[in-house]
Predicted model as a PDB file, atoms N, CA, C, CB and O in Angstrom, pLDDT in the B-factor column:
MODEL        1                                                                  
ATOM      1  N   UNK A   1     -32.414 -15.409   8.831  1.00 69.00           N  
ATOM      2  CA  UNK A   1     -31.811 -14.113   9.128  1.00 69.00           C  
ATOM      3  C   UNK A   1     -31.246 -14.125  10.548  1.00 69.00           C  
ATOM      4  CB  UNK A   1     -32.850 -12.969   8.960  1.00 69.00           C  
ATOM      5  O   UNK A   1     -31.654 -14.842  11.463  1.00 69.00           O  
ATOM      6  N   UNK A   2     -30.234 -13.217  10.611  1.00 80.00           N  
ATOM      7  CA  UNK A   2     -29.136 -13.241  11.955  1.00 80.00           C  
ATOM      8  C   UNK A   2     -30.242 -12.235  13.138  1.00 80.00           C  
ATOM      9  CB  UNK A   2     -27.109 -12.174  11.451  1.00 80.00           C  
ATOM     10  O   UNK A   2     -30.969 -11.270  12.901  1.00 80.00           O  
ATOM     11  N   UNK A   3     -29.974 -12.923  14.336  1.00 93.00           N  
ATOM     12  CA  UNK A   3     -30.679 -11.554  15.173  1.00 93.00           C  
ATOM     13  C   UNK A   3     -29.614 -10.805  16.164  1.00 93.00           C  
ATOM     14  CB  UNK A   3     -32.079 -12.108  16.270  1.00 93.00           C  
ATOM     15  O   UNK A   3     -29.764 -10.018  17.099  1.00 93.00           O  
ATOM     16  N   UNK A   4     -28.671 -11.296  15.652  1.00 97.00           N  
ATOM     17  CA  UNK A   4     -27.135 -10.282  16.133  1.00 97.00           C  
ATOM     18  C   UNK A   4     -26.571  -9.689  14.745  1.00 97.00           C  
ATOM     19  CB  UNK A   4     -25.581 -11.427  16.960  1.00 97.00           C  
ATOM     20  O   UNK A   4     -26.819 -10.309  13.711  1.00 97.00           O  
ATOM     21  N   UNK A   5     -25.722  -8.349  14.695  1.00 97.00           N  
ATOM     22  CA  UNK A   5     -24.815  -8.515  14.322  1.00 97.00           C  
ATOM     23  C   UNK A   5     -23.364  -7.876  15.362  1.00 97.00           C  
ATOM     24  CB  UNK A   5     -25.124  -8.090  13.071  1.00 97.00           C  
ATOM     25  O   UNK A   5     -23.338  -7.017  16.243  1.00 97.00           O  
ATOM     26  N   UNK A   6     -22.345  -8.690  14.809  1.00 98.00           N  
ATOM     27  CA  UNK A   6     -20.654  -8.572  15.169  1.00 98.00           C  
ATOM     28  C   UNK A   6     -20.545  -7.691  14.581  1.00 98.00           C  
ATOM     29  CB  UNK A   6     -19.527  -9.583  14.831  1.00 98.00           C  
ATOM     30  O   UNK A   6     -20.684  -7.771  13.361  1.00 98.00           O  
ATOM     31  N   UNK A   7     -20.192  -6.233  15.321  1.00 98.00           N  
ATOM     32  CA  UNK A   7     -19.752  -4.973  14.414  1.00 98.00           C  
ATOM     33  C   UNK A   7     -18.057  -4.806  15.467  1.00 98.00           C  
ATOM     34  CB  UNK A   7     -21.280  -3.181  14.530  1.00 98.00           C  
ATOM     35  O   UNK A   7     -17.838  -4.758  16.678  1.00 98.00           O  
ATOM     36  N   UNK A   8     -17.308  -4.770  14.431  1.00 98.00           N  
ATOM     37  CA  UNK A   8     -15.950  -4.598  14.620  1.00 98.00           C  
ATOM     38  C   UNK A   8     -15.722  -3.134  14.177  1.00 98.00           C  
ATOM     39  CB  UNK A   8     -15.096  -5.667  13.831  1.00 98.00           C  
ATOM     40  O   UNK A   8     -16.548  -2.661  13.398  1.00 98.00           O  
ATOM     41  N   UNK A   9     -14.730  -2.398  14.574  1.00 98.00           N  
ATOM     42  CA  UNK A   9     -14.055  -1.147  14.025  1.00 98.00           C  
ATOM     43  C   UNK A   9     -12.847  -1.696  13.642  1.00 98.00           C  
ATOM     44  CB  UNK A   9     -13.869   0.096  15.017  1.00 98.00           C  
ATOM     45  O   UNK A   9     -11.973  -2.233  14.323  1.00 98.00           O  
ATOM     46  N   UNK A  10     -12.937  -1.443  12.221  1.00 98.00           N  
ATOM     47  CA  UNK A  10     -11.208  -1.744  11.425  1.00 98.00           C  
ATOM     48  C   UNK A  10     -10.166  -1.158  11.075  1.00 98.00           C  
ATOM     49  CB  UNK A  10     -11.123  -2.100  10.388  1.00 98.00           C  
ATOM     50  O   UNK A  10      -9.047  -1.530  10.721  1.00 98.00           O  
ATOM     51  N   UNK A  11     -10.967   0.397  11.302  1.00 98.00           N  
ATOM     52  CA  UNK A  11     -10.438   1.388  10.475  1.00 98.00           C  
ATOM     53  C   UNK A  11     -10.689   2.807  11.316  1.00 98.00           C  
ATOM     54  CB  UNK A  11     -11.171   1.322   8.967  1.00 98.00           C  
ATOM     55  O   UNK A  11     -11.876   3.023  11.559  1.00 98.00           O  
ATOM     56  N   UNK A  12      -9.896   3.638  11.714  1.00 97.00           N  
ATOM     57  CA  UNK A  12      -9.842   4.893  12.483  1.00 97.00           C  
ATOM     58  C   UNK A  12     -10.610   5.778  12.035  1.00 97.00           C  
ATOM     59  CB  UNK A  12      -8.672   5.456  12.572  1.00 97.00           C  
ATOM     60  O   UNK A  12     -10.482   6.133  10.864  1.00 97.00           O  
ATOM     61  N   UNK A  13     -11.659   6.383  12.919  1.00 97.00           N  
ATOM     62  CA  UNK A  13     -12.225   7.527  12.489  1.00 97.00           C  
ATOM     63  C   UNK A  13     -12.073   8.685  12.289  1.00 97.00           C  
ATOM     64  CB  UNK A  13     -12.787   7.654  12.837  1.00 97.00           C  
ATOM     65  O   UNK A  13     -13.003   9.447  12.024  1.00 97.00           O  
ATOM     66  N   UNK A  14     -10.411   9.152  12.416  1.00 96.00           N  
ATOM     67  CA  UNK A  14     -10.135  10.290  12.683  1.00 96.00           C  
ATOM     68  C   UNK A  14     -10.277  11.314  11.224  1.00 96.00           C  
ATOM     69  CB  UNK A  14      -8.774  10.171  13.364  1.00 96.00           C  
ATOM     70  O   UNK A  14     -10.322  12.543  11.166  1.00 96.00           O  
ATOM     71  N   UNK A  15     -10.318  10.468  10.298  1.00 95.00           N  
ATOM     72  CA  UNK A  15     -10.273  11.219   8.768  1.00 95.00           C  
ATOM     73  C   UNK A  15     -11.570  11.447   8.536  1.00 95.00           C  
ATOM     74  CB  UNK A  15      -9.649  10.360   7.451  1.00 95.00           C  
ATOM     75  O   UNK A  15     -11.861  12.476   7.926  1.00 95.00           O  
ATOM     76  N   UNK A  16     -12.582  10.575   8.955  1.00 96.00           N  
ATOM     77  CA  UNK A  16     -13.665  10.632   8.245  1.00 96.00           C  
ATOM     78  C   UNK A  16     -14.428  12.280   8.389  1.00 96.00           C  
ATOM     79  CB  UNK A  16     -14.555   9.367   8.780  1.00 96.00           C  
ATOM     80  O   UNK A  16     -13.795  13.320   8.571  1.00 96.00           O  
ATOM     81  N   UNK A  17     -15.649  12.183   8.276  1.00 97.00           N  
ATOM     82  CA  UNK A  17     -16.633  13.561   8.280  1.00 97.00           C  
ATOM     83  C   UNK A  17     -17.076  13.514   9.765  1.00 97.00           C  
ATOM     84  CB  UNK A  17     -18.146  13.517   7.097  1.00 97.00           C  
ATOM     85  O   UNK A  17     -17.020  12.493  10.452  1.00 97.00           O  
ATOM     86  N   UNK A  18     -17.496  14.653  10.169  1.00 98.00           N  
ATOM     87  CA  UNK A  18     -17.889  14.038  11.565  1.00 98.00           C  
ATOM     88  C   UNK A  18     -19.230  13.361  11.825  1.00 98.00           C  
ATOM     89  CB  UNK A  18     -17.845  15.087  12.543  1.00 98.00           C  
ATOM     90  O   UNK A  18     -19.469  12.952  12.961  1.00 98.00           O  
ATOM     91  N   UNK A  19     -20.252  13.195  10.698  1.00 98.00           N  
ATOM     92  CA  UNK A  19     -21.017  12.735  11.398  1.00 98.00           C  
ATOM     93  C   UNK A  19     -20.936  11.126  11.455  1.00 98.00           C  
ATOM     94  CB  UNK A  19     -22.136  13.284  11.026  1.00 98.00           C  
ATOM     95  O   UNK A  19     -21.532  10.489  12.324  1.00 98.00           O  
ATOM     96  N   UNK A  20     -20.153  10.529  10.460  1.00 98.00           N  
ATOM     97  CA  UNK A  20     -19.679   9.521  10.459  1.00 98.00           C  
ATOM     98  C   UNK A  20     -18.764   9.300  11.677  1.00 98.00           C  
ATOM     99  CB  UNK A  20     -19.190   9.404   9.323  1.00 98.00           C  
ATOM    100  O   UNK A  20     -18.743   8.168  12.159  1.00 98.00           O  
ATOM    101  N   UNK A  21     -18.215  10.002  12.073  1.00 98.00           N  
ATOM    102  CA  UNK A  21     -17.510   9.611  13.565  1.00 98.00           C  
ATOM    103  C   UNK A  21     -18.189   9.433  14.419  1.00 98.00           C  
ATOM    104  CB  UNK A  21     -16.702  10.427  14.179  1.00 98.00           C  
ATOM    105  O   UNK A  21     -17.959   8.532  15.225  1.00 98.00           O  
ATOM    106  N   UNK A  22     -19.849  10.695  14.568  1.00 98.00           N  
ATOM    107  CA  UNK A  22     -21.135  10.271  15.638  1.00 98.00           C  
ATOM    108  C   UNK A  22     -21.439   9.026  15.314  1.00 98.00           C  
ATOM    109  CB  UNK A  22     -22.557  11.134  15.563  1.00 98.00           C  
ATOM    110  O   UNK A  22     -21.682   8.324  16.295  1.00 98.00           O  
ATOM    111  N   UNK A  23     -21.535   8.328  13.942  1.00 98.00           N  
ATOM    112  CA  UNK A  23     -22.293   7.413  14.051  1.00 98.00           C  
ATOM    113  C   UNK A  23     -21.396   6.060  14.731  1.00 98.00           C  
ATOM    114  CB  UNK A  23     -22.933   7.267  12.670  1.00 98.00           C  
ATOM    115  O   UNK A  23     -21.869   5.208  15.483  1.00 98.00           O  
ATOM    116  N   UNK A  24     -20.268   6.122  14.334  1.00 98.00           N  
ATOM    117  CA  UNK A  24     -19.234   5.408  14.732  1.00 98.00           C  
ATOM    118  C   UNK A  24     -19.436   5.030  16.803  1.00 98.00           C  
ATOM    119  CB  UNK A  24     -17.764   6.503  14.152  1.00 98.00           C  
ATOM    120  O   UNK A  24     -19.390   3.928  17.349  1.00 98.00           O  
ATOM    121  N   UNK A  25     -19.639   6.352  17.430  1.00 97.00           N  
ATOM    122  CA  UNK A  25     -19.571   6.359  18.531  1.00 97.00           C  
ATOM    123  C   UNK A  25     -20.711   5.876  19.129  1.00 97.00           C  
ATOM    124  CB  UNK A  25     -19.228   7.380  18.846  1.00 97.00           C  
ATOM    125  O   UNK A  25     -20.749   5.280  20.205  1.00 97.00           O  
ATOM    126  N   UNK A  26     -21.944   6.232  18.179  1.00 98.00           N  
ATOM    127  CA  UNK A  26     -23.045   5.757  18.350  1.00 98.00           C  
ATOM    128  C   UNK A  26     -23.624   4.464  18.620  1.00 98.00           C  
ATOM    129  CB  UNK A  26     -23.411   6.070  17.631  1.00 98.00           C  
ATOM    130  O   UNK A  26     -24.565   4.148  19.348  1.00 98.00           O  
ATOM    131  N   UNK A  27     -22.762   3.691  17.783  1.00 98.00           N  
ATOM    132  CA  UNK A  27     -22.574   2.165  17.299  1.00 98.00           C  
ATOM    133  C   UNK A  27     -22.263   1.358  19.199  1.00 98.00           C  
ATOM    134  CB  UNK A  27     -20.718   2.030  15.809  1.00 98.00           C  
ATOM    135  O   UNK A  27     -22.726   0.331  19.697  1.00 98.00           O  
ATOM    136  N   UNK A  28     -21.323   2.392  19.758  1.00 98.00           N  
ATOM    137  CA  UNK A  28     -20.547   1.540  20.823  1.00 98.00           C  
ATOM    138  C   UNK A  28     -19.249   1.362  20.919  1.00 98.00           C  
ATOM    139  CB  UNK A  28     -20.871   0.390  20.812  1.00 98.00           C  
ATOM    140  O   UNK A  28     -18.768   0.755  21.876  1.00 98.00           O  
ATOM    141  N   UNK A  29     -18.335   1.988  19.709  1.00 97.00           N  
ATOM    142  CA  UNK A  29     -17.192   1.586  19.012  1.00 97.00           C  
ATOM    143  C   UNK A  29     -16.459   2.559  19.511  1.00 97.00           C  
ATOM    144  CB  UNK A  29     -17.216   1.462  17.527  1.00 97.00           C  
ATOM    145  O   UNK A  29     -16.720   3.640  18.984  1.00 97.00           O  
ATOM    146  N   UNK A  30     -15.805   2.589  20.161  1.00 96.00           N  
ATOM    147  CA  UNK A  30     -14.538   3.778  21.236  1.00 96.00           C  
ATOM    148  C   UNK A  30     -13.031   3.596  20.500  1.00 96.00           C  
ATOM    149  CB  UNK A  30     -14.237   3.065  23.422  1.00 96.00           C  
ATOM    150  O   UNK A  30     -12.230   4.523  20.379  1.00 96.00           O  
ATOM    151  N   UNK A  31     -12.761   1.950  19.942  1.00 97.00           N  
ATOM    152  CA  UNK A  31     -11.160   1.960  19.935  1.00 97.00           C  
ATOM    153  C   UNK A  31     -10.785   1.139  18.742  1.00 97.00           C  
ATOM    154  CB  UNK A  31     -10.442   1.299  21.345  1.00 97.00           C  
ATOM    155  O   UNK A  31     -11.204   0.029  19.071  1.00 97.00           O  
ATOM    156  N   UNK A  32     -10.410   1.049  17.912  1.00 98.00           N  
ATOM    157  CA  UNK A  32      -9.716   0.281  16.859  1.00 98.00           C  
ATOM    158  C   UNK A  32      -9.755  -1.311  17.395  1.00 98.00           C  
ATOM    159  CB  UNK A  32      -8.083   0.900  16.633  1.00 98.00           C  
ATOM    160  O   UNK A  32      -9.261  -1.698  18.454  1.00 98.00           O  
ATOM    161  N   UNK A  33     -10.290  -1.942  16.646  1.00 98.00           N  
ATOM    162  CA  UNK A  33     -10.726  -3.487  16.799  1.00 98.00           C  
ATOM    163  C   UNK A  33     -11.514  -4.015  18.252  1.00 98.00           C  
ATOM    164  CB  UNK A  33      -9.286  -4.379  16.674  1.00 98.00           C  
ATOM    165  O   UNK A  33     -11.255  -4.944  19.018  1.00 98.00           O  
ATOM    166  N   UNK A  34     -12.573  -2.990  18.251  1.00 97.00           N  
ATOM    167  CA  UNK A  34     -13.279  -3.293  19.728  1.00 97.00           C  
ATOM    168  C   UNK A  34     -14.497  -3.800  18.660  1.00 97.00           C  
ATOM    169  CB  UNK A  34     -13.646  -1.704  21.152  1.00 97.00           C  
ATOM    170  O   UNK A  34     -14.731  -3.441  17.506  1.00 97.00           O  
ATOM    171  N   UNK A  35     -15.372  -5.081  19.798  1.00 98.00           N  
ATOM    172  CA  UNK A  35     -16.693  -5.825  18.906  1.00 98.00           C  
ATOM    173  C   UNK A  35     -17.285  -5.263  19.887  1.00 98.00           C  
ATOM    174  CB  UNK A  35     -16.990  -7.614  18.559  1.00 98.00           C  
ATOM    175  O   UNK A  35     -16.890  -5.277  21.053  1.00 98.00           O  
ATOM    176  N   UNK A  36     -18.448  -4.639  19.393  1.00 98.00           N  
ATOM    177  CA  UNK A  36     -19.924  -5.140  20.029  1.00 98.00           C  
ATOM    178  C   UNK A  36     -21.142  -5.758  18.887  1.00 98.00           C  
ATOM    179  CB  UNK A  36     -20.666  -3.656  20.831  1.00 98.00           C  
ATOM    180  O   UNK A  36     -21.180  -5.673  17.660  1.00 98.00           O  
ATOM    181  N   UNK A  37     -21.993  -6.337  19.772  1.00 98.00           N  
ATOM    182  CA  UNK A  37     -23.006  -6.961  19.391  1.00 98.00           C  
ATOM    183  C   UNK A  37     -24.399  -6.174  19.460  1.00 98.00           C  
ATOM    184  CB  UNK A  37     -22.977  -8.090  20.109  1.00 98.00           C  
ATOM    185  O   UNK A  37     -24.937  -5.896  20.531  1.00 98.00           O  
ATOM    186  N   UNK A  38     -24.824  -5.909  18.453  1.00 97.00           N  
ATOM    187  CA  UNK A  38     -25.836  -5.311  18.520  1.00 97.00           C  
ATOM    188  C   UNK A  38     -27.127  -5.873  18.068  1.00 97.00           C  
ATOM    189  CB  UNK A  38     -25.578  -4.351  18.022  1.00 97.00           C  
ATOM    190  O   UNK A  38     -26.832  -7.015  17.715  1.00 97.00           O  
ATOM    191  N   UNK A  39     -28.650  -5.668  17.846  1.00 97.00           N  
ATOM    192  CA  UNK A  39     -29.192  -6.257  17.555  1.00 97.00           C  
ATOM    193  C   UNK A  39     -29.627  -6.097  16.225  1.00 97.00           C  
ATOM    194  CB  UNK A  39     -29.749  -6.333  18.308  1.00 97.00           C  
ATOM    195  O   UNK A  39     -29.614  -4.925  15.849  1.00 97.00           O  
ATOM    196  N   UNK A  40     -29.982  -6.872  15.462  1.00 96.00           N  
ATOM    197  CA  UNK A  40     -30.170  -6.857  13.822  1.00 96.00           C  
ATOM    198  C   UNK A  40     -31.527  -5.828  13.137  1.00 96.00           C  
ATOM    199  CB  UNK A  40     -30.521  -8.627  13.363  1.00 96.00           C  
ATOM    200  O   UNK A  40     -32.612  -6.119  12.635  1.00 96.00           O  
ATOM    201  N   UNK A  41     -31.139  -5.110  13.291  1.00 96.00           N  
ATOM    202  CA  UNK A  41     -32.656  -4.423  12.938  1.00 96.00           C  
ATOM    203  C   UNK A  41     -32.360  -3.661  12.115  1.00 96.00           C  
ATOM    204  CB  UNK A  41     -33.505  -3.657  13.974  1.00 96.00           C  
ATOM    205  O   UNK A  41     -31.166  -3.633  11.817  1.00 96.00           O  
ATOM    206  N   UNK A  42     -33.514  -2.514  11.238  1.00 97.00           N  
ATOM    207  CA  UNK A  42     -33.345  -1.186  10.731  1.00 97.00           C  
ATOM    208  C   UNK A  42     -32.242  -0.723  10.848  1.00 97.00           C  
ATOM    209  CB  UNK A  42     -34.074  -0.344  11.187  1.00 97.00           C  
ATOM    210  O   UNK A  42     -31.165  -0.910  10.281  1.00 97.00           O  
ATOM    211  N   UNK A  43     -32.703   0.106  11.890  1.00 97.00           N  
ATOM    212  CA  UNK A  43     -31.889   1.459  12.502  1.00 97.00           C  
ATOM    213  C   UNK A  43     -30.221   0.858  12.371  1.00 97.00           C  
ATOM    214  CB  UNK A  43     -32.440   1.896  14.522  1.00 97.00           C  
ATOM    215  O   UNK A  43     -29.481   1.714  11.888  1.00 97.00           O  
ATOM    216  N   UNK A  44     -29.588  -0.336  12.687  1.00 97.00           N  
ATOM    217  CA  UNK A  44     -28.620  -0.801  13.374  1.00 97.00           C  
ATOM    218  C   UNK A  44     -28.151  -0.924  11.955  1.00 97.00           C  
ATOM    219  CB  UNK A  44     -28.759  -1.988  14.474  1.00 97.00           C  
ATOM    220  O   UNK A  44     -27.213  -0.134  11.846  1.00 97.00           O  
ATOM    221  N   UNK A  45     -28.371  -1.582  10.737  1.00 97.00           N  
ATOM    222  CA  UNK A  45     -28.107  -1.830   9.423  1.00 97.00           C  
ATOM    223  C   UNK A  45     -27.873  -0.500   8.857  1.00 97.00           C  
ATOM    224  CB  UNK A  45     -29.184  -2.598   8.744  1.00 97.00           C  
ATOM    225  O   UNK A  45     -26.860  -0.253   8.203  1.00 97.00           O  
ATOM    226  N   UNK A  46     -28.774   0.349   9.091  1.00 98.00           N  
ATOM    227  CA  UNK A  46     -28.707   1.918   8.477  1.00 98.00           C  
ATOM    228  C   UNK A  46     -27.477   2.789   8.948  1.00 98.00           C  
ATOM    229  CB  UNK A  46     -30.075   2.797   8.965  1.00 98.00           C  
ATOM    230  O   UNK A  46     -26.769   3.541   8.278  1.00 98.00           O  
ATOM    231  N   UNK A  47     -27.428   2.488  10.230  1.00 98.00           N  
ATOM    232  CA  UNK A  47     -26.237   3.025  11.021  1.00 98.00           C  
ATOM    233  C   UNK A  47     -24.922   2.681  10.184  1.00 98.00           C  
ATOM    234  CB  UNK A  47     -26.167   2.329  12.575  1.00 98.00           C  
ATOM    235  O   UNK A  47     -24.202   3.542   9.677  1.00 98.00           O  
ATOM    236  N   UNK A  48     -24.684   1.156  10.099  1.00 98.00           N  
ATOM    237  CA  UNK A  48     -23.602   0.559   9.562  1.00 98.00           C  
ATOM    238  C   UNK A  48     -23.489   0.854   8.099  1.00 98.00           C  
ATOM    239  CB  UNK A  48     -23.650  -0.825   9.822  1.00 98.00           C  
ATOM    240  O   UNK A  48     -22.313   0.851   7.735  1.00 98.00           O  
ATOM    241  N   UNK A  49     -24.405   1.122   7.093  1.00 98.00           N  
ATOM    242  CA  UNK A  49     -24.075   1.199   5.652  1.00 98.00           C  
ATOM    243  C   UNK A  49     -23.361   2.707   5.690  1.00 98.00           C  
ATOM    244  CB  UNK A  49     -25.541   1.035   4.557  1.00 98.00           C  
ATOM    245  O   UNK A  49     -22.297   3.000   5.146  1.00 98.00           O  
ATOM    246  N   UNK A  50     -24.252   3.619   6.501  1.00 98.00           N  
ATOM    247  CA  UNK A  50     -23.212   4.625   6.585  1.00 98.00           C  
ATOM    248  C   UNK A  50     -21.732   4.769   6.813  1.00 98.00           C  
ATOM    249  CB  UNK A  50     -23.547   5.185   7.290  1.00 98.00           C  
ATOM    250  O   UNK A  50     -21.069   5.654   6.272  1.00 98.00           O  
ATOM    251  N   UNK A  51     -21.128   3.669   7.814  1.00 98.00           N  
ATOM    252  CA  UNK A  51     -19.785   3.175   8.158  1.00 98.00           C  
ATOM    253  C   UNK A  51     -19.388   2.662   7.394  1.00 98.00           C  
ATOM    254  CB  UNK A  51     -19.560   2.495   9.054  1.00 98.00           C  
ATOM    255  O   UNK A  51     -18.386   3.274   7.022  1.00 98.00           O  
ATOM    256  N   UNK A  52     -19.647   1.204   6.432  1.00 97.00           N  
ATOM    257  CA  UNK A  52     -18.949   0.438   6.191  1.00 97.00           C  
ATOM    258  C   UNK A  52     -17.903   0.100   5.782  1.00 97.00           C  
ATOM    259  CB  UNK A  52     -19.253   0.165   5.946  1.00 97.00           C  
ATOM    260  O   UNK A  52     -17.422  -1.005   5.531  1.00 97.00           O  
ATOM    261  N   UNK A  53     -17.325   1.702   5.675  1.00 97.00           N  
ATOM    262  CA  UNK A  53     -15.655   1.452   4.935  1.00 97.00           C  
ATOM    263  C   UNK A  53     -14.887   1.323   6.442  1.00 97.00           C  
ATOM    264  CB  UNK A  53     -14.846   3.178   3.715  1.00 97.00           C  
ATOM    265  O   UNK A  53     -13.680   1.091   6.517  1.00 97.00           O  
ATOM    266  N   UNK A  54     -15.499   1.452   7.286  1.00 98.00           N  
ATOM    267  CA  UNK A  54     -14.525   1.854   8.396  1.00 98.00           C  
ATOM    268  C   UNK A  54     -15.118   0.453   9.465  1.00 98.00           C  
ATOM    269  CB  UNK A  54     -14.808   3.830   9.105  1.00 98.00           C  
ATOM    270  O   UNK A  54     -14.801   0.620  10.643  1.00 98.00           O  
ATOM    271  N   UNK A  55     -15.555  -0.265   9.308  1.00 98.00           N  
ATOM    272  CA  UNK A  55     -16.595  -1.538  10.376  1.00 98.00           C  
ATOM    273  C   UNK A  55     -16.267  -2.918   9.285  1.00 98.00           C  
ATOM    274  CB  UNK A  55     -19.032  -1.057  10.492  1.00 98.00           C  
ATOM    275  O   UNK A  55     -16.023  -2.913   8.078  1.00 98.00           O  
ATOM    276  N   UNK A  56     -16.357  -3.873  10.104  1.00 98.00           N  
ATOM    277  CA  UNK A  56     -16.510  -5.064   9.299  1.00 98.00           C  
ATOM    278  C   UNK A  56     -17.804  -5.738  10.411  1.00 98.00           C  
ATOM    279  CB  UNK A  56     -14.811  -6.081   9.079  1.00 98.00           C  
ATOM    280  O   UNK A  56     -18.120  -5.494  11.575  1.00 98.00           O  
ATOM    281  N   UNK A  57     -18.289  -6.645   9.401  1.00 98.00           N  
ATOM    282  CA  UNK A  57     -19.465  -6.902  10.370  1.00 98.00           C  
ATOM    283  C   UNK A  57     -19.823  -8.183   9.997  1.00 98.00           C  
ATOM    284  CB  UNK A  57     -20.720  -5.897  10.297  1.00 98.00           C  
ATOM    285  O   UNK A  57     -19.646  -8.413   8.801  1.00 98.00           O  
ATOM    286  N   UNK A  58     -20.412  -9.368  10.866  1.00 97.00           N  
ATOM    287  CA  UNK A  58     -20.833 -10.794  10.958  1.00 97.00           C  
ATOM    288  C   UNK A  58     -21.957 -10.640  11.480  1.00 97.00           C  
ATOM    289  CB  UNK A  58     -20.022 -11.756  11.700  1.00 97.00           C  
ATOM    290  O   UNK A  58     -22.202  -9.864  12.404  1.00 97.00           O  
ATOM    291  N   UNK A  59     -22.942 -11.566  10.780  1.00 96.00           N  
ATOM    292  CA  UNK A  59     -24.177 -12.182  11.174  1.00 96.00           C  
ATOM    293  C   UNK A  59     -23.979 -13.372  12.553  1.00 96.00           C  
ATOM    294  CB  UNK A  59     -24.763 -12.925   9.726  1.00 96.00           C  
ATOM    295  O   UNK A  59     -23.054 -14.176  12.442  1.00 96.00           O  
ATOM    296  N   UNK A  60     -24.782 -13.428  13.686  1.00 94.00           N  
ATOM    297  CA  UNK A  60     -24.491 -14.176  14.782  1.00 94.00           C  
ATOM    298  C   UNK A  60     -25.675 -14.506  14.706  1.00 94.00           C  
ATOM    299  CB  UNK A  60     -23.930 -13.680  16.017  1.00 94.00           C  
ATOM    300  O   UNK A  60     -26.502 -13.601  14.601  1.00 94.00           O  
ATOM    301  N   UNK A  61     -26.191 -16.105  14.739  1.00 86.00           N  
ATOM    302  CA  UNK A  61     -27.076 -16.311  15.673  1.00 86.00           C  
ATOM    303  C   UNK A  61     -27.540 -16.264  16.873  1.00 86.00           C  
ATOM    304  CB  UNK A  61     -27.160 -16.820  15.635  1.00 86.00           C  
ATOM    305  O   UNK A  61     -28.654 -16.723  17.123  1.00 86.00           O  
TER     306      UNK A  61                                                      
ENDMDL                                                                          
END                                                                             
């Protein structure tokens, strides 16, 4: 199992619901194709299934 993941924004939040935009902001994610690295856990996976139409995401060692 990865103890990073690569969370990309692919997709604009401006349509979505808003709490999907909190979570979006939550993430670290400010601008259309910005990465951060976050760490692989719960919370961080839970965050993202809520996103995933709008994030693409890689496992990092």
């Amino acid at each position: 199992m990865a103890t990073k993941l690569k969370i990309t924004l692919v997709k604009s939040p401006i349509g979505a619901i808003p709490k999907q935009r909190a979570t979006v902001e939550a993430l670290g994610l400010h601008k259309l194709y910005k990465t951060v690295e976050l760490p692989d856990n719960d919370a961080v996976r839970g965050m993202v299934w809520h996103v995933r139409h709008l994030v693409k995401v890689e496992e990092v060692d």
